[in-house]
SESE-829417 format. One line per 2 residues: number of its first residue (from 1); their letters; for each residue y negated, x negated, z of N, C-alpha, C. Coordinates in pm, 1 decimal. Each point is the difference from the previous one (the first is absolute). Example, Ala and Ser with C-alpha at 12.3 -4.5 7.8 and 13.67 -1.06 7.14 Angstrom:
# residues 2
1) AS) 569.0 -1319.0 780.0 -119.0 89.0 0.0 -120.0 -90.0 0.0 | -105.0 35.0 -72.0 -119.0 -82.0 6.0 -109.0 77.0 73.0 $
This chain:
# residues 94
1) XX) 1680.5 -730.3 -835.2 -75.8 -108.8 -60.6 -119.1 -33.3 90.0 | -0.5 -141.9 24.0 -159.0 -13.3 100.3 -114.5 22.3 -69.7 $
3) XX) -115.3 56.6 70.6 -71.0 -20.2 -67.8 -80.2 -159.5 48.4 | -98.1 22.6 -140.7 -70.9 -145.9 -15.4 -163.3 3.9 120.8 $
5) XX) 41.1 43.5 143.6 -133.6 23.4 83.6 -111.4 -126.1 -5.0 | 93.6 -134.0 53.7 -126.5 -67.0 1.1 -90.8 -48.1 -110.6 $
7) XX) 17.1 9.4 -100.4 -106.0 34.1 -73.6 -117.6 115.6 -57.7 | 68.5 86.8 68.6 -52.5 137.6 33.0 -90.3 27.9 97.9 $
9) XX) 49.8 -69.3 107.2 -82.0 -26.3 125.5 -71.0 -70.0 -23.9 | -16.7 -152.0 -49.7 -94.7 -86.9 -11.0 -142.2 78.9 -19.1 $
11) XX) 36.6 59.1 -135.9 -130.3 88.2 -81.5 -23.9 117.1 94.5 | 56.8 78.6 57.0 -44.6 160.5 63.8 -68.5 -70.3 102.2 $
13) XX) 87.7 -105.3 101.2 -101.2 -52.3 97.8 -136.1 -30.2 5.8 | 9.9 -75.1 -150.1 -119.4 -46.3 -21.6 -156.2 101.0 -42.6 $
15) XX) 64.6 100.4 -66.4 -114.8 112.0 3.9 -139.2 58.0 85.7 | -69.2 -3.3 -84.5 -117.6 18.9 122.5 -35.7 129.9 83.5 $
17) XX) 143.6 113.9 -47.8 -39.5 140.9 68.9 174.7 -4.1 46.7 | 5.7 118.4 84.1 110.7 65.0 65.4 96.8 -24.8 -157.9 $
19) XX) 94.8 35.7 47.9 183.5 41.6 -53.0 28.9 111.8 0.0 | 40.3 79.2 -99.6 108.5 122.5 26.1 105.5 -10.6 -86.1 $
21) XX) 76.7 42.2 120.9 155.7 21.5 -100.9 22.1 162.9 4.1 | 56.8 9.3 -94.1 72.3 169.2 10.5 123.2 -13.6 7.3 $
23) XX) 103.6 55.5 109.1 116.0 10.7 -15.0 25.9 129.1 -49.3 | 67.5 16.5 -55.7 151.1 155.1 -52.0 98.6 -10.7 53.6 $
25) XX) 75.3 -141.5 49.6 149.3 55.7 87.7 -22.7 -128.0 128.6 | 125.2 72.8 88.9 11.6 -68.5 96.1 85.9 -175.6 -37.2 $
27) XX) 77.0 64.0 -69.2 36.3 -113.4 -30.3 -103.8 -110.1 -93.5 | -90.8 20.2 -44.9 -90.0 -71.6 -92.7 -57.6 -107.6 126.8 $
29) XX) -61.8 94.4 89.0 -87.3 -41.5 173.1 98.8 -92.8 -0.1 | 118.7 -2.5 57.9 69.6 -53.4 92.4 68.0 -147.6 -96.9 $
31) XX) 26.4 24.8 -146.0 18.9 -141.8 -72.7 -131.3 -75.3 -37.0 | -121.9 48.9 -9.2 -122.8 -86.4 5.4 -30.4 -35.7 130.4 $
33) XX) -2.2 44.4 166.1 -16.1 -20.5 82.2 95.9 -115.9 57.1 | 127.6 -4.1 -54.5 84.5 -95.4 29.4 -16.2 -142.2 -74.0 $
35) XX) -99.1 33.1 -120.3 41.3 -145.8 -94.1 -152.9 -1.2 25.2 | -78.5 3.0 29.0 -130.6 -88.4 49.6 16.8 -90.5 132.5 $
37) XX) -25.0 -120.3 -53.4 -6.4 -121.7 85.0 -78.2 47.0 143.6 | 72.7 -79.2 103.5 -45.8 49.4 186.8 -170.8 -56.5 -24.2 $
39) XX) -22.0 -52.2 -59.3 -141.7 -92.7 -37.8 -140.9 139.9 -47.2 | 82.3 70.8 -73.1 -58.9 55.4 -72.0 -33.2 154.8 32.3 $
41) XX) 105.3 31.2 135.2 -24.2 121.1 108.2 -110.6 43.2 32.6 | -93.7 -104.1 65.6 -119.9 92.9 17.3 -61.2 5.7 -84.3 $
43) XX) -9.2 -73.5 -125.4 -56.3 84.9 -32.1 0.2 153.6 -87.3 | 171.4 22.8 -29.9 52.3 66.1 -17.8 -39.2 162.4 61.9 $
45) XX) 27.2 -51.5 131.9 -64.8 118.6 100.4 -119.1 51.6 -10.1 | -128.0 -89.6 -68.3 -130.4 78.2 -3.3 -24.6 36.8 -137.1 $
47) XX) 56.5 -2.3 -39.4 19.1 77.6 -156.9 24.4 166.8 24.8 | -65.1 98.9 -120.4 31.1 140.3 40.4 158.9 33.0 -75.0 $
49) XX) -2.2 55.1 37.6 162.0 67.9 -83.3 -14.4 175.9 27.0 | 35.6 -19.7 -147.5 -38.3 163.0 -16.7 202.9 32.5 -46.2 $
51) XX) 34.9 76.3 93.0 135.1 37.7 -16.3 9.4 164.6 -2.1 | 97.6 54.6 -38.5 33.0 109.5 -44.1 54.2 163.4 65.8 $
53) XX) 78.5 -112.4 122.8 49.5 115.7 83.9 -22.5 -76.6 174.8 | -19.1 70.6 92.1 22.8 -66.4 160.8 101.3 -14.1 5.4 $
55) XX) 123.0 5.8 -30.0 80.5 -138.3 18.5 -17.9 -123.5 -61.6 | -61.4 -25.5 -81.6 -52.7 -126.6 -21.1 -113.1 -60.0 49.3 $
57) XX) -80.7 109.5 24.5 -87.9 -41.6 117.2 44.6 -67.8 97.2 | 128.5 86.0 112.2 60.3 -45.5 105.9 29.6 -163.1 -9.7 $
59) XX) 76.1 -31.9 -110.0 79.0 -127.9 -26.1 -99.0 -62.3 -36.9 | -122.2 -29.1 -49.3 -145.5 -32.1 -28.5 -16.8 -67.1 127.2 $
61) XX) -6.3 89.8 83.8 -68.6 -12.9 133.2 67.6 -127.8 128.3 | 155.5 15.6 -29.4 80.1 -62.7 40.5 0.0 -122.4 -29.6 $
63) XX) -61.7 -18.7 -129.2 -41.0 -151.8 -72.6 -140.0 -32.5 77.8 | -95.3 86.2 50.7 -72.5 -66.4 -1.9 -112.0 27.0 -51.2 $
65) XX) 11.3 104.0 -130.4 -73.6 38.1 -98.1 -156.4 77.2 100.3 | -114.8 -19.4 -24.9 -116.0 11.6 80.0 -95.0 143.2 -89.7 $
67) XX) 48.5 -29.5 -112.5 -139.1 63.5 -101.4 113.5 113.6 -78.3 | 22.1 139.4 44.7 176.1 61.2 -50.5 -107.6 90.2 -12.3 $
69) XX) 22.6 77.5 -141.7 -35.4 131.8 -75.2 84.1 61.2 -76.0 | 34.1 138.2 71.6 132.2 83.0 -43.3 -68.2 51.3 -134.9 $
71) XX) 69.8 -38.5 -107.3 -44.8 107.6 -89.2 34.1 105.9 13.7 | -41.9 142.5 -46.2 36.2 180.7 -37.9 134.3 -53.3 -64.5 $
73) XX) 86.7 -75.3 -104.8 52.3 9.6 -82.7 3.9 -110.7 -102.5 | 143.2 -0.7 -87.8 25.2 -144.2 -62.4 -68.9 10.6 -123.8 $
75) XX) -62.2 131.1 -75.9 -94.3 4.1 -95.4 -94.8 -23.4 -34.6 | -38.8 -57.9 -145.3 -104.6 -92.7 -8.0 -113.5 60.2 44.9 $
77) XX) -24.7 123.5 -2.4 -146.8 35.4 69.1 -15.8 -22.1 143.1 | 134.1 45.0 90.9 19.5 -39.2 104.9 -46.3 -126.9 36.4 $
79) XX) 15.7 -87.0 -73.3 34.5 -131.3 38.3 -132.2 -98.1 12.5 | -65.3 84.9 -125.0 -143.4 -48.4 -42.3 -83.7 61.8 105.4 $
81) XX) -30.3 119.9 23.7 -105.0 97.0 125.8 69.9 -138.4 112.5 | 88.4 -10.8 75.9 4.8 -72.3 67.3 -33.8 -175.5 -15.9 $
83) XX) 31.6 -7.8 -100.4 -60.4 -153.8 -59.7 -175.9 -21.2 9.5 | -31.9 105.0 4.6 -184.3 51.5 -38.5 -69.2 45.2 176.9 $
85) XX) 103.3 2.7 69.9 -20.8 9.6 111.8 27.3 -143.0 113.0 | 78.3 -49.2 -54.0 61.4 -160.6 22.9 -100.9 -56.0 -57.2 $
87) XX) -99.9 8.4 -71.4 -126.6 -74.4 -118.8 -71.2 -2.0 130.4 | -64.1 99.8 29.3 -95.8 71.7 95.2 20.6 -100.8 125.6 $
89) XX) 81.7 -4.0 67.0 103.0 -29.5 136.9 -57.4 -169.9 -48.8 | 13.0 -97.1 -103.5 14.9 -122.7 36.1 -134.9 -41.0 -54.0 $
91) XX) -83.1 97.9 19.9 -162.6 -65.9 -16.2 -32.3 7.4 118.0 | 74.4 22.4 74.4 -55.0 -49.5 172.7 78.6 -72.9 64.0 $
93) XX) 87.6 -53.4 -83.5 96.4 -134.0 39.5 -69.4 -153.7 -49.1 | -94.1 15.1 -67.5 -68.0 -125.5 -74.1 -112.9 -58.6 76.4 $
């Protein structure tokens, strides 16, 4: 099923701080990375992405991806300590 990006994009673009996405699978990366418009790439790329394991890092990277934070693990505490560290990280992106 596609998803509905450019209206998604319109609004995230428009935000007045950084982006994070969290991935959990490779395949999640690789069907959102494919259905965002070529328009909408860079700024795609300066967004953080907090992913789960270095292989998704790797394939991250291959996109392009600039701002990559491995989480410890796919658990919500995991996910959050690294989300709280990704907080930290984009107050010197502004």
């Amino acid at each position: 099923r596609p998803l509905a990006l450019a209206s998604l994009l319109a609004s995230w673009t428009a935000l007045p701080t950084p982006f994070c996405f969290i991935v959990t699978s490779l395949n999640s990366l690789e069907h959102f990375l494919n259905s965002v418009p070529a328009e909408a790439l860079p700024w795609v790329h300066q967004q953080a992405f907090i992913v789960i394991s270095e292989r998704i890092a790797q394939v991250a990277r291959k996109w392009e991806i600039q701002h990559i934070f491995v989480a410890k693990g796919a658990h919500q505490e995991q996910l959050c300590a690294t989300l709280l560290h990704v907080t930290q990280f984009c107050h010197t992106m502004t």
